[in-house]
N, C-alpha and C positions, 0 to 999 in steps of 0.2 A: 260199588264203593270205589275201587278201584280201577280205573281204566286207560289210564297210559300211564306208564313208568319209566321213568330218565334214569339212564346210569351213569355216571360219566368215567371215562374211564382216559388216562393219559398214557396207558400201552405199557404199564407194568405190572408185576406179578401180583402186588399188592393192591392195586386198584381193580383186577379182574375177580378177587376172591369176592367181589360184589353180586356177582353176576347169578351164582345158585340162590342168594337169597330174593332178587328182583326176579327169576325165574320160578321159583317157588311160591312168590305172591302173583307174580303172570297167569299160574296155572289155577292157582285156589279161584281168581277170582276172574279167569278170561280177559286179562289186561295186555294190553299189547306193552313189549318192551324198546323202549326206544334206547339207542347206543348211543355214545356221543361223547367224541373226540375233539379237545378245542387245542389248536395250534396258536402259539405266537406268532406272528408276521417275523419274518427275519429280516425284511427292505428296510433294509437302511435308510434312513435318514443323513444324506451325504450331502454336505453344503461345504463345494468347491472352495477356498479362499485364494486359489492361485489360480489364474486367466490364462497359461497356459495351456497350448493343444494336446500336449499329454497327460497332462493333471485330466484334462475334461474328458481323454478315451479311460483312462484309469477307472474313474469314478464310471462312465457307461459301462463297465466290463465290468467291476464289483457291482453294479445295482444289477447287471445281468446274472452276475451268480446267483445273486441273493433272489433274486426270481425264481432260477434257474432249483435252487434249493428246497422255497416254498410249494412246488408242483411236487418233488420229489417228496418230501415229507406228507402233500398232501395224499398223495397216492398211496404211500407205506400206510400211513393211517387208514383210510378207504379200505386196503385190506385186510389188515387189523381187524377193523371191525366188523368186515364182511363174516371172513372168518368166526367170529363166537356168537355172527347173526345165523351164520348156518346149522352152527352148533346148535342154538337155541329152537330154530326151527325143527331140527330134525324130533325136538321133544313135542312136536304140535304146540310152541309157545309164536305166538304173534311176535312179531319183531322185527324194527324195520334200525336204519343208524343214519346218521348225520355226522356228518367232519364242520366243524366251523372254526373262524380265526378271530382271537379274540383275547380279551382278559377270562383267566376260567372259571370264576367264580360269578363273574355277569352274564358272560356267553351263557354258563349253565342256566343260571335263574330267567336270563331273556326267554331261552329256547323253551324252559318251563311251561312260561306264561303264553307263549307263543303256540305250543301243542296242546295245550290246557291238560299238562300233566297233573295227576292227580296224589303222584309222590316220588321223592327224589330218592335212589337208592346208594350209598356212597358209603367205601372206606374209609377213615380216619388212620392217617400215619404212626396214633400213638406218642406223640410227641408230646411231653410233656411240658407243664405251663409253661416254663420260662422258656423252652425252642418256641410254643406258638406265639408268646407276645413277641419276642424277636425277631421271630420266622416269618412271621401269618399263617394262616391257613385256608385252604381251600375252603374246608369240610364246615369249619366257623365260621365264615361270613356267610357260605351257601345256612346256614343252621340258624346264622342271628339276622337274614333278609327274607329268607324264601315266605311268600305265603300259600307254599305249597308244604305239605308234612314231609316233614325229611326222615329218614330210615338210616343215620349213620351205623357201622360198623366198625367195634374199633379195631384195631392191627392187634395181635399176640405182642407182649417182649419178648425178644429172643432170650432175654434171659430165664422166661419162665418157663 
């Protein structure tokens, strides 16, 4: 029934509480868990308007950062999710992860349809109607596009 499982997770405490329930459906049903970390690009988009030869080392030196930045975050992510792939293996669950860079709500649903997952496992912030109409939400667009079954979880209130 089930045989590959997306997590997504963005490297907080709240998006990892996903992980025993994608790991509990991995094992019921021998489904490999796939992890998956999508990064924004931080490269700037920097369009000079001064011709000047320092304006133009300025701008090569901040698009350097901003590279220099995206390996760094791509790396910390890599092992993030290394990290809670080991974890999961050590329970005999399948489980492999992916870093991609992207919008996270399409990254998620491309990579879906791209590993022919067969269900998406994910938190929900809890946020109530009027932060998500304002806010957006990950969890809602992955819920109102996927045509893969989605398994949201929602967050505790802290005040409960």
């Amino acid at each position: 029934m089930f045989e590959r499982i997306i997590v997504p997770l963005d490297g907080s405490r709240l998006s990892a509480q996903a992980i025993p329930y994608a790991a509990e459906v991995g094992k019921r049903f021998d489904a490999e868990v796939i992890l998956v970390r999508v990064l924004s690009n931080t490269g700037l988009s920097i369009v000079s308007q001064a011709t000047g030869m320092e304006d133009a080392a300025a701008t090569d030196i901040i698009a350097q950062e901003a590279r220099m930045k995206d390996v760094d975050n791509a790396s910390n992510a890599k092992r993030y999710l290394m990290n809670w792939a080991q974890s999961l293996k050590s329970q005999d669950i399948k489980v492999s992860y992916q870093v991609t860079i992207g919008t996270p709500a399409k990254s998620i649903l491309e990579l879906a349809i791209a590993q022919q997952a067969s269900l998406i496992v994910m938190m929900s912030h809890g946020r109530g109607w009027f932060k998500r109409a304002i806010m957006g939400s990950v969890a809602d667009e992955i819920l109102r596009r996927s045509t893969v079954p989605v398994l949201i979880i929602r967050a505790q209130d802290s005040d409960n």
